[in-house]
TORPA-4810 file (N, C-alpha, C, O; in nm, 3 decimals):
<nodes>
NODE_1_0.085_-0.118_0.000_0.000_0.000_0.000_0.090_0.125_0.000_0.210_0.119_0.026_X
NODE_2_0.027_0.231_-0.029_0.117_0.366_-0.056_0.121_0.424_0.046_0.025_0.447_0.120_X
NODE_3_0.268_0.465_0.066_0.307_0.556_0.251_0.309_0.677_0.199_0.311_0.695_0.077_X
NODE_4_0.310_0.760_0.273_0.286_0.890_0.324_0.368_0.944_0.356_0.337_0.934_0.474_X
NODE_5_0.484_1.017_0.361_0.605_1.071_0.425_0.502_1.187_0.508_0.387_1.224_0.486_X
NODE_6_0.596_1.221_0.603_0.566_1.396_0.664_0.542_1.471_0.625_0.472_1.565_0.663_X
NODE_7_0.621_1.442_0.486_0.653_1.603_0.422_0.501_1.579_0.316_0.416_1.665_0.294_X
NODE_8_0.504_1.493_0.284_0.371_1.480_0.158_0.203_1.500_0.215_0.113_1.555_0.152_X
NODE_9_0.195_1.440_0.347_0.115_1.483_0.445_0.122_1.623_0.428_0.030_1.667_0.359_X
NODE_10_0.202_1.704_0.468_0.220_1.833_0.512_0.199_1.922_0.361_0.165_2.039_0.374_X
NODE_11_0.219_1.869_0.223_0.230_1.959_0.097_0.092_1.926_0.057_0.021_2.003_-0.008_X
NODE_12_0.050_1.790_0.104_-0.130_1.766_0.085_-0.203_1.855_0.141_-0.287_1.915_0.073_X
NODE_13_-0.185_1.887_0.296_-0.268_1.954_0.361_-0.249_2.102_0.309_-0.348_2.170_0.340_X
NODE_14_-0.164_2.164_0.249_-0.118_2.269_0.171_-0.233_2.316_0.090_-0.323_2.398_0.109_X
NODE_15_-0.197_2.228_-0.018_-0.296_2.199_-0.137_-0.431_2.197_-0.121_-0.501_2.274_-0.186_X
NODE_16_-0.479_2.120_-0.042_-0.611_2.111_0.013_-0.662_2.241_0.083_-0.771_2.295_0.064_X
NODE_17_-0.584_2.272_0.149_-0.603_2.447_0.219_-0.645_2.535_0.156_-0.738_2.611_0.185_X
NODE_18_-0.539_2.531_0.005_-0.532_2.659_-0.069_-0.618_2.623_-0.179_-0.583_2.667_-0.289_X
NODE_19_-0.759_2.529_-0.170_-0.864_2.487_-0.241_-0.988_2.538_-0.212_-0.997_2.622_-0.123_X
NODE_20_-1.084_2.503_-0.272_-1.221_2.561_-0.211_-1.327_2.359_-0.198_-1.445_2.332_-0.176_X
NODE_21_-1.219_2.281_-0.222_-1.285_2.158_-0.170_-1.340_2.154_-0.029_-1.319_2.235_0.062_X
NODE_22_-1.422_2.036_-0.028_-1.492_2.044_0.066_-1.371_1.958_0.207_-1.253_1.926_0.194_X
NODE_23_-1.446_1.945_0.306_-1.352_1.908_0.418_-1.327_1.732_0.393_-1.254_1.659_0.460_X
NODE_24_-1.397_1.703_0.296_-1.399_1.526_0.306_-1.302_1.517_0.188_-1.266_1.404_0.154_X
NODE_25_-1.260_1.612_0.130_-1.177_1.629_0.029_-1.032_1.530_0.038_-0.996_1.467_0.136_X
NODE_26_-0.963_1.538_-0.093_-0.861_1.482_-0.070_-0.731_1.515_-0.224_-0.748_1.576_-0.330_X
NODE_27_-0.639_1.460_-0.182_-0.599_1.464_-0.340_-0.633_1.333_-0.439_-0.633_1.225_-0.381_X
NODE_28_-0.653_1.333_-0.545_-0.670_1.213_-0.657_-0.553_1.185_-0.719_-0.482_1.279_-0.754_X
NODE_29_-0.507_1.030_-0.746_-0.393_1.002_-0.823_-0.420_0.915_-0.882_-0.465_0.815_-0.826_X
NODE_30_-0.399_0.921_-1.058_-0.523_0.873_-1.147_-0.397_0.814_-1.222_-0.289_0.833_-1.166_X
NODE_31_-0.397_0.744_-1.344_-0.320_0.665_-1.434_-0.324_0.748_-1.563_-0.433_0.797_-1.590_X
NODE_32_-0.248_0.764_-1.624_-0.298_0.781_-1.795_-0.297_0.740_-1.858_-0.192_0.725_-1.922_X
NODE_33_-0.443_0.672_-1.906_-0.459_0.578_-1.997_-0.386_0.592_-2.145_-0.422_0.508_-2.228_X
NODE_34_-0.316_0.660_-2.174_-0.237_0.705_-2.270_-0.041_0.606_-2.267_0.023_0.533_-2.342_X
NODE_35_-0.020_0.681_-2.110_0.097_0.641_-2.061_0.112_0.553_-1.936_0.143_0.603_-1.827_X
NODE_36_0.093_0.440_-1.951_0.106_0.360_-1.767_0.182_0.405_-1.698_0.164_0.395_-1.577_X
NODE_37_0.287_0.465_-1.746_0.400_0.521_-1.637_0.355_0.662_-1.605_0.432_0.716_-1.525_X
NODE_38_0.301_0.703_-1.626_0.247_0.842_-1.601_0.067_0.872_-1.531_-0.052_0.847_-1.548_X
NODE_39_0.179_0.951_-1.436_0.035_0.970_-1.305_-0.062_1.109_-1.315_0.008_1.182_-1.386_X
NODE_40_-0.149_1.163_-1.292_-0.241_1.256_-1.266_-0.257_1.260_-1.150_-0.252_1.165_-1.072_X
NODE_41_-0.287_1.412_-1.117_-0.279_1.435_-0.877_-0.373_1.555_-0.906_-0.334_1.657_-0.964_X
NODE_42_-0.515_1.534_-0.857_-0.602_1.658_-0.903_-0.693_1.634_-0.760_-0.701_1.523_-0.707_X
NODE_43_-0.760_1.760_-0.704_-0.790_1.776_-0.550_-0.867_1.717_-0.624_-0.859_1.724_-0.746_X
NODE_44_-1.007_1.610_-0.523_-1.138_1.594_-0.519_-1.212_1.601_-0.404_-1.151_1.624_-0.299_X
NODE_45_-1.312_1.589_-0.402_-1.407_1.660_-0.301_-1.455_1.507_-0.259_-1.486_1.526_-0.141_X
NODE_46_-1.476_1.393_-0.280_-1.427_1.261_-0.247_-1.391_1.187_-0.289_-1.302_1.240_-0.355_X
NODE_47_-1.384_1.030_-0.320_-1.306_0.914_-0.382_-1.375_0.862_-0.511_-1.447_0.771_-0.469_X
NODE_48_-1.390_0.869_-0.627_-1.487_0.794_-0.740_-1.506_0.651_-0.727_-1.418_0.593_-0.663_X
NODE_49_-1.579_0.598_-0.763_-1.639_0.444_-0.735_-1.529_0.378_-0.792_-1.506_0.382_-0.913_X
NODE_50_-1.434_0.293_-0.680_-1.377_0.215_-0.732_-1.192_0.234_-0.661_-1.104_0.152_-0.638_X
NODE_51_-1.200_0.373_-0.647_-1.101_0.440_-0.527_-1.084_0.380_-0.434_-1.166_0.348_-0.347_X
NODE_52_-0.896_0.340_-0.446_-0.883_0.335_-0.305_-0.781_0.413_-0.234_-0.665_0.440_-0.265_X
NODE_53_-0.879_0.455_-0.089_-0.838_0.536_-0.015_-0.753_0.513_0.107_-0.777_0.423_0.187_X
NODE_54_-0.667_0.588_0.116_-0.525_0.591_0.191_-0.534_0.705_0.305_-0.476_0.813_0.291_X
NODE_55_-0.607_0.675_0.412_-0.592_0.784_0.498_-0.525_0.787_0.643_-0.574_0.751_0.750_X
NODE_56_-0.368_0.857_0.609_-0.315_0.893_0.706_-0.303_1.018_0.796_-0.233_1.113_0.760_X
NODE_57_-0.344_1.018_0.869_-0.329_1.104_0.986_-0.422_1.270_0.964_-0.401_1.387_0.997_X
NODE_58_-0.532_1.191_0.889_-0.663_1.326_0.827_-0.637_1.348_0.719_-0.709_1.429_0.661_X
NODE_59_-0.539_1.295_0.657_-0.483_1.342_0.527_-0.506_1.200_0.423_-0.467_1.083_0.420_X
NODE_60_-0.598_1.291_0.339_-0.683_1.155_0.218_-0.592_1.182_0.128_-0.509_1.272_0.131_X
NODE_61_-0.615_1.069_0.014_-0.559_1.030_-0.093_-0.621_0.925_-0.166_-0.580_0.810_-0.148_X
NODE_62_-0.699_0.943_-0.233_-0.768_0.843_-0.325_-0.684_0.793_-0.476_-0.640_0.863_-0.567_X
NODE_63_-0.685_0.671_-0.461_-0.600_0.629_-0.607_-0.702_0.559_-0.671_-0.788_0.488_-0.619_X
NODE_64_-0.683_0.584_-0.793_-0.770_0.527_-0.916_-0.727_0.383_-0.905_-0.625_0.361_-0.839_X
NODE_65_-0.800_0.263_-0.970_-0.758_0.168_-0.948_-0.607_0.109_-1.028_-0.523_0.038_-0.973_X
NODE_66_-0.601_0.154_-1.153_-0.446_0.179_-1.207_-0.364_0.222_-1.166_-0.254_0.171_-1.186_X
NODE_67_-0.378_0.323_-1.099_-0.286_0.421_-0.981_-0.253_0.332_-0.868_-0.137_0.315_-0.832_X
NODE_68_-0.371_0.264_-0.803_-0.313_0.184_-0.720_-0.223_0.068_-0.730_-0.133_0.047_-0.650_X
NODE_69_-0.249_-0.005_-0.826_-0.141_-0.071_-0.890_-0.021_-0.053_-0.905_0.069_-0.125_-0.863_X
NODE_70_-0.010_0.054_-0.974_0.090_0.139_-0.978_0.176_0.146_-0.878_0.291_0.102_-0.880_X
NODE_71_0.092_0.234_-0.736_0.192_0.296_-0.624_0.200_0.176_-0.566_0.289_0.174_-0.481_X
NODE_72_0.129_0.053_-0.580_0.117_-0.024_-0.423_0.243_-0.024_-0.340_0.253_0.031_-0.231_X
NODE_73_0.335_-0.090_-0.400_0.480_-0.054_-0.286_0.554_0.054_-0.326_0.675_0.041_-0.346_X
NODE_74_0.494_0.169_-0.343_0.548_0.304_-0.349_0.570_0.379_-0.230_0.509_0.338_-0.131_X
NODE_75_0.640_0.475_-0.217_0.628_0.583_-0.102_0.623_0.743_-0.161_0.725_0.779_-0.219_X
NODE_76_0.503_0.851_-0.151_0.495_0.887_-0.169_0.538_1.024_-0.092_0.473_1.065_0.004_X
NODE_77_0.640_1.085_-0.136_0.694_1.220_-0.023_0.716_1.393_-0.187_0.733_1.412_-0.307_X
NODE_78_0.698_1.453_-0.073_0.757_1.610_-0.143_0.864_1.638_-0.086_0.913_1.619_0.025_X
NODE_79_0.909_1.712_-0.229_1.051_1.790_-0.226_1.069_1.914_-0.232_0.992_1.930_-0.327_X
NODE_80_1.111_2.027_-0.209_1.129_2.122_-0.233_1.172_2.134_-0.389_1.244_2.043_-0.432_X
NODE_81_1.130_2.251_-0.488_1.082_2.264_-0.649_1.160_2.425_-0.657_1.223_2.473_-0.563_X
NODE_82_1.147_2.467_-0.740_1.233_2.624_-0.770_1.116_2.672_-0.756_0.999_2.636_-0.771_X
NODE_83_1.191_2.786_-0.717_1.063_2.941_-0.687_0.994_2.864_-0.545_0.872_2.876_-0.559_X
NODE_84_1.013_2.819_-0.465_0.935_2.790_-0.358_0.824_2.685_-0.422_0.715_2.685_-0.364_X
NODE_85_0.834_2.621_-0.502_0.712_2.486_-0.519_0.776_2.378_-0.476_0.895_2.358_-0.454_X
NODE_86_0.643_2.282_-0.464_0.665_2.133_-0.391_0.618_2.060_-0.486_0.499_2.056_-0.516_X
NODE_87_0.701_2.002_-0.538_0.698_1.824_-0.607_0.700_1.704_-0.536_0.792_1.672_-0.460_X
NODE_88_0.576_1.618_-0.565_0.520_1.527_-0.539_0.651_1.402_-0.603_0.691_1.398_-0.720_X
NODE_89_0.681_1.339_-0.527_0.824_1.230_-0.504_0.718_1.068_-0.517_0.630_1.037_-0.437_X
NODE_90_0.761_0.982_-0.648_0.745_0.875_-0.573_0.862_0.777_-0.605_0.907_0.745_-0.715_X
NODE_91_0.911_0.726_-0.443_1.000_0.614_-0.486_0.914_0.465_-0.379_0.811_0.456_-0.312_X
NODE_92_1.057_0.347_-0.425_1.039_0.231_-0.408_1.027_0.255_-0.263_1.085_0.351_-0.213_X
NODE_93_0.954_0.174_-0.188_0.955_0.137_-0.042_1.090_0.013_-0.011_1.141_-0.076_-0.080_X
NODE_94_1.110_0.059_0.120_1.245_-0.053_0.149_1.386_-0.029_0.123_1.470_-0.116_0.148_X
</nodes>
């Protein structure tokens, strides 16, 4: 299943802040049916049928079911980005 660093917790709750989603909100991490290796991260206001949800410490994350595949032994953390932005990190667990 997909972990959570501190820091990704902390750039979620960011994101989610600086939204007008609702409080059950979360971020989405979707597949592209175009590119398997390539992810989509878009706020939602809850999980679409079929989502699975990752909730650590108040902090949601719904993955598409390709996505979940995807991250299952992933770890998901942020990095510090130029100009003061945060990029979304995923590496191997372990």
């Amino acid at each position: 299943m997909l972990v959570l660093t501190d820091s990704a917790r902390t750039a979620i709750e960011s994101i989610l802040a600086g939204s007008s989603a609702a409080e059950a909100s979360g971020l989405r991490i979707s597949a592209n049916p175009e590119d398997a290796t390539a992810l989509r991260v878009d706020v939602a206001t809850g999980p679409s049928d079929g989502d699975t949800v990752i909730e650590d410490s108040g902090t949601r994350v719904f993955l598409q079911p390709a996505a979940a595949t995807i991250l299952d032994d992933k770890i998901l953390d942020a990095v510090p980005g130029p100009a003061g932005t945060v990029n979304l990190q995923v590496s191997p667990q372990g």
